[in-house]
C-alpha positions in Angstrom: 111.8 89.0 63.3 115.0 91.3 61.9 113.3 91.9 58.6 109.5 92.9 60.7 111.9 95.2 63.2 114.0 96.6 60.2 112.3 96.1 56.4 115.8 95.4 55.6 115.7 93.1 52.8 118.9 93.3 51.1 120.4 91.4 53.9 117.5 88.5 53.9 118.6 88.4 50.1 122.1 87.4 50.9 120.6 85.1 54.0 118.1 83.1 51.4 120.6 80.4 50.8 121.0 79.8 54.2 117.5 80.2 55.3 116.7 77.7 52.8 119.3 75.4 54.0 118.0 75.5 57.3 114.5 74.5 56.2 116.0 71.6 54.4 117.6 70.6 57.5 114.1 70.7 59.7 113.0 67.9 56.8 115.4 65.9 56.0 117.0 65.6 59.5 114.6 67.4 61.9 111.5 65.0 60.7 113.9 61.9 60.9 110.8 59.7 60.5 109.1 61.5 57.6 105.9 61.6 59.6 105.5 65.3 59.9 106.7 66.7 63.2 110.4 67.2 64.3 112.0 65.0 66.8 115.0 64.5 68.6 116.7 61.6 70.2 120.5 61.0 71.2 123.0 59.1 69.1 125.4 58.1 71.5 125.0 56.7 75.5 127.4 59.6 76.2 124.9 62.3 74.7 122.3 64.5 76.4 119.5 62.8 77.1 116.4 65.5 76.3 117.3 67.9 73.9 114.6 70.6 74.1 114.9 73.8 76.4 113.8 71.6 79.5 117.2 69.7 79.4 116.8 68.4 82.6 117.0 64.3 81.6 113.8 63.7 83.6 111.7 66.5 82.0 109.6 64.4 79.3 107.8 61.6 80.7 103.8 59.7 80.2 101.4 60.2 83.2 102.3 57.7 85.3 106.1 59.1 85.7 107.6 56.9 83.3 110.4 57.9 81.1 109.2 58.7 77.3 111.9 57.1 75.0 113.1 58.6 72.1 112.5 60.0 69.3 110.8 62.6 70.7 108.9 65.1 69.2 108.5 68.0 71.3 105.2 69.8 72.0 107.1 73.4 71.8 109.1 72.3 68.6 106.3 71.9 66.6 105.1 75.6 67.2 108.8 77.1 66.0 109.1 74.7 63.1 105.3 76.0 62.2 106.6 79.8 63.0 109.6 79.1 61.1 107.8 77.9 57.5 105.1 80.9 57.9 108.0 83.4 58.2 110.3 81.7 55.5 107.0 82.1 53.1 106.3 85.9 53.6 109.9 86.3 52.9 110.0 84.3 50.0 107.1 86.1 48.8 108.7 89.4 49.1 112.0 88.3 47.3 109.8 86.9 44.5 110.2 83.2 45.1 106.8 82.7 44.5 106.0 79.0 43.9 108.7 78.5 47.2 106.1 80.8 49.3 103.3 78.9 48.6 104.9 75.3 49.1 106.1 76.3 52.7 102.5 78.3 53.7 101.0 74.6 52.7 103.5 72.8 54.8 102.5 75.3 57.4 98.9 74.6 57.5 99.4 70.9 57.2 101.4 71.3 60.2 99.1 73.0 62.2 96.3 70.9 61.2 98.2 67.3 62.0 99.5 69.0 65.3 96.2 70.2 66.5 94.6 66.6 66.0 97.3 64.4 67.4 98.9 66.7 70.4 95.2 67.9 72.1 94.1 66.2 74.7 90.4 66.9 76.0 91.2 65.1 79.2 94.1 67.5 79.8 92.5 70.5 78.3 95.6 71.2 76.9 98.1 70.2 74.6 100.1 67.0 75.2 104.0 67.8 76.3 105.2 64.9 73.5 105.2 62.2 71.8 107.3 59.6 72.7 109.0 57.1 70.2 105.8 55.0 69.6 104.0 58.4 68.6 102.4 57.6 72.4 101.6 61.0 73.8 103.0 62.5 77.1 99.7 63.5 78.7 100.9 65.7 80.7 100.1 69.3 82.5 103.2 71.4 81.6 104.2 74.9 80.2 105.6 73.7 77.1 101.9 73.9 75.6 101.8 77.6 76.2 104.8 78.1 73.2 102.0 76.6 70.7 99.8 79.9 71.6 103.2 81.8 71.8 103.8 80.7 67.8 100.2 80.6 67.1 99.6 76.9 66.2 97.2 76.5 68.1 93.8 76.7 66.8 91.6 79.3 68.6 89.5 77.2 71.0 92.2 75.0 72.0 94.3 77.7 73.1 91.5 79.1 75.2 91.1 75.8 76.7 94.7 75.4 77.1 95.2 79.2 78.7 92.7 78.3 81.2 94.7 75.0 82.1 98.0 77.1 82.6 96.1 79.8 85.0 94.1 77.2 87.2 96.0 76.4 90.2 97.9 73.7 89.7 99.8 75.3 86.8 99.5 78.8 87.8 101.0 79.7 91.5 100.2 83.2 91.9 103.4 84.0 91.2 104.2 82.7 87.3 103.2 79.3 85.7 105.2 76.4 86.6 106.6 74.0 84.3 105.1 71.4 85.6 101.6 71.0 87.0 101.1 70.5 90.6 99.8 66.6 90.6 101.7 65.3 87.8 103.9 62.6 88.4 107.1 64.1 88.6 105.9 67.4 90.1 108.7 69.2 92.5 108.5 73.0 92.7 112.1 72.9 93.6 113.4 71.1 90.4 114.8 72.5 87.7 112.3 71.8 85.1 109.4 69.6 86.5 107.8 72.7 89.2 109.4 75.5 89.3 108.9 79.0 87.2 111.2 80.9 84.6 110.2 84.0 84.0 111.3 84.3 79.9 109.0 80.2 79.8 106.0 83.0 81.1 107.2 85.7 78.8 106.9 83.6 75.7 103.6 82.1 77.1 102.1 85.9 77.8 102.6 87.2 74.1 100.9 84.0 73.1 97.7 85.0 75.7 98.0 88.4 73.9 98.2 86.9 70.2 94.9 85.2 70.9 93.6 88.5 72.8 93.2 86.6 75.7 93.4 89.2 78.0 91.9 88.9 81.7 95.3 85.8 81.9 97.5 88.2 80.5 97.0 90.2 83.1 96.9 87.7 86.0 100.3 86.4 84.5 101.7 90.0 84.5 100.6 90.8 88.0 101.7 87.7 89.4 105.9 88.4 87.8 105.8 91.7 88.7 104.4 90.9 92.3 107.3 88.4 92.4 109.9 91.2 91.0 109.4 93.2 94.0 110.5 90.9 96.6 114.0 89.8 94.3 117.1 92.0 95.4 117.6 94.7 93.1 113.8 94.0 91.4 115.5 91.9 89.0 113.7 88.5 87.8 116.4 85.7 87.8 117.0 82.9 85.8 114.2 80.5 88.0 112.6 79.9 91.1 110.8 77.6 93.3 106.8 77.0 92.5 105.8 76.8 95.8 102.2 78.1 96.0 101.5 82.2 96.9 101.3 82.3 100.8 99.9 85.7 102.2 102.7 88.1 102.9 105.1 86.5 102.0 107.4 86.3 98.7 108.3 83.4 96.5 110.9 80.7 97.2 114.1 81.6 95.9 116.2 78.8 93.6 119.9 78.4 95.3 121.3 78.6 92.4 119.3 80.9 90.1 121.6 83.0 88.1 120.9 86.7 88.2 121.2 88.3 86.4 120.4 85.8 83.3 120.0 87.3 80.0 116.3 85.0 79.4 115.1 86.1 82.3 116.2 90.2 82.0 114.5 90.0 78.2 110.9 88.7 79.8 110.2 92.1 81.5 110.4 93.6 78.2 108.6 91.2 76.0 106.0 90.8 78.8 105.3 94.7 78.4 105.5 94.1 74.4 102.5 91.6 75.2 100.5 94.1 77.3 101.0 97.0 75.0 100.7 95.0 71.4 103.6 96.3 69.9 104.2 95.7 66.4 107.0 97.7 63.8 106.0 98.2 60.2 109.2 100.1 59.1 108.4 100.3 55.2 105.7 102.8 56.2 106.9 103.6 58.7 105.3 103.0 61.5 104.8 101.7 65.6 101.2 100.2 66.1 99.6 99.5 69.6 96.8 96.7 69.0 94.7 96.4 71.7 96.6 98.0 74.5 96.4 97.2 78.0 98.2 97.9 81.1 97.5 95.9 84.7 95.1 98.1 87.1 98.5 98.8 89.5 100.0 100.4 86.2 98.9 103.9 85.8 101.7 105.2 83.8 104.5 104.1 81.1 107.2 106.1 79.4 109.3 104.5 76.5 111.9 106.5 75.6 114.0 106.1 72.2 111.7 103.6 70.5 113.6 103.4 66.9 112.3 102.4 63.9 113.9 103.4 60.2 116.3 105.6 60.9 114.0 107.2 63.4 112.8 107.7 66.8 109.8 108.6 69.1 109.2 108.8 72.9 106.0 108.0 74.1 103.8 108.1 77.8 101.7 105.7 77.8 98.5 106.2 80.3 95.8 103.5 81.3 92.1 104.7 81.6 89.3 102.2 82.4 88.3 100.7 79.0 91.6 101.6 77.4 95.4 103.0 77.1 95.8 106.0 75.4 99.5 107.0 74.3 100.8 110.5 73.8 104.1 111.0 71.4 105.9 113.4 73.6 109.1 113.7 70.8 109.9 112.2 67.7 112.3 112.3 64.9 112.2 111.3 61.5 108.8 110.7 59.3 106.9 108.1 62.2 103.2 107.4 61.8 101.8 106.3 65.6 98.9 104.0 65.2 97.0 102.5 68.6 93.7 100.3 67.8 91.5 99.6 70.6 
């Protein structure tokens, strides 16, 4: 993500080392079973019991509410380890390590081939939230099979299958999607991890909708945060709240104990927008690119002021018409190229 944002290079040269160390740690310790996918369990009675973002120690479990013992390999996990080797690659490529590039874009595919085929489920019509220690999966509704669009693991018709899981009711309140669908075992919309909705969990999930061009839920998820935004004291998303399903007139359920502001949670309003408006940075040209723009129908108007990008900066106002977006550079500095494909 730096080296995209920047094209600084000469600092991923003096990273390499580590980067490499880092991928030798996802398969030699991360993969502690050598069977491909990266799993976690805890070493000692006294350690935390589900190691994922979902840390709750009831948040991984089969269909029929039972606890999944360890090691588990995490639905989510396998999307960033997948991310991870197809980023390492194009850097590799661009430092010269050629033969290093291709090793890791094989490891990549291999990946998303093996995850594809053991974590789908076609009863679930989504991606299964683990397997457990017995490579059993957790066939279960939750929002940890969005990250696989999110890292773009998924292969194409799955994640249309699975995007239409996440919006149908029981994931998708009105508001955000839950963790946890309504009817699975351990379903409570006032629980940590097993109901409720956190706004950066929908933020990843969005850009993953967007990265597969799936619009029309893109926009339903959209709508549904910032219709929650406006009943939150200041507008400001917090850290969770409660999935109780939309009511008219009335706003969501607020989590006691919510923090707000919460640094996840004040980043999802901007990487929603980056999902909307297709943002991407190609600062060796350089240049800011818009692919496939859109903004929700209660949206008329954006302006993004200060938008850097090698050594310089533009301002832009953005305005939605009916089949499109069209952006205007109101000021810029420095040699920028604006690109918006539609």
């Amino acid at each position: 993500g730096y080296h995209r944002r920047t094209g600084d290079l000469d600092f991923i040269r003096r990273l390499w080392p580590h980067i490499e160390r880092a991928l030798a740690w996802i398969d030699q310790y991360g993969d502690r079973d050598g069977d491909g996918f990266v799993e976690y369990s805890r070493r000692s009675a006294n350690g935390i019991v589900q190691q994922g973002w979902k840390d709750s120690h009831d948040s991984v479990f089969h269909a029929d509410g039972r606890p999944a013992e360890g090691p588990i390999a995490l639905c989510e996990v396998q999307g960033y380890v997948y991310a991870a080797k197809l980023a390492a690659a194009d850097l590799a490529q661009r430092l010269g390590h050629v033969a290093t590039a291709q090793r890791l874009g094989r490891q990549a595919e291999e990946l998303r081939r093996r995850f594809n085929e053991v974590f789908w489920s076609d009863e679930l019509g989504t991606f299964a939230l683990a397997l457990d220690g017995d490579k059993r999966p957790c066939l279960v509704r939750a929002s940890n099979a969005g990250h696989a669009l999110f890292t773009g693991i998924a292969w194409p018709s799955y994640a249309a299958r699975c995007a239409r899981t996440l919006l149908a009711p029981p994931s998708f309140s009105g508001w955000g999607i839950r963790t946890l669908a309504e009817g699975e075992a351990r379903y409570n919309p006032m629980s940590y991890h097993n109901g409720s909705i956190w706004p950066h969990d929908n933020a990843l999930i969005a850009l993953g909708l967007a990265r597969y061009r799936l619009t029309d839920q893109l926009l339903r998820l959209t709508t549904g945060l910032f219709n929650a935004s406006i009943f939150m004291d200041l507008h400001r998303l917090p850290e969770l709240f409660c999935g109780f399903p939309r009511q008219p007139d009335q706003g969501p359920t607020l989590y006691p104990v919510a923090c707000a502001p919460q640094a996840w949670a004040a980043g999802a309003v901007f990487m929603i927008l980056q999902a909307c408006l297709g943002i991407r940075f190609s600062p060796e040209r350089p240049q800011i690119s818009f692919i496939h723009p859109v903004l929700p129908d209660y949206l008329d108007f954006v302006r993004i002021t200060n938008l850097k990008v090698a050594g310089g900066r533009v301002d832009l106002a953005l305005r939605r018409h009916p089949h499109d977006v069209g952006i205007t550079v109101v000021d810029k500095e420095g040699d920028i190229e604006v690109a918006v494909i539609v």
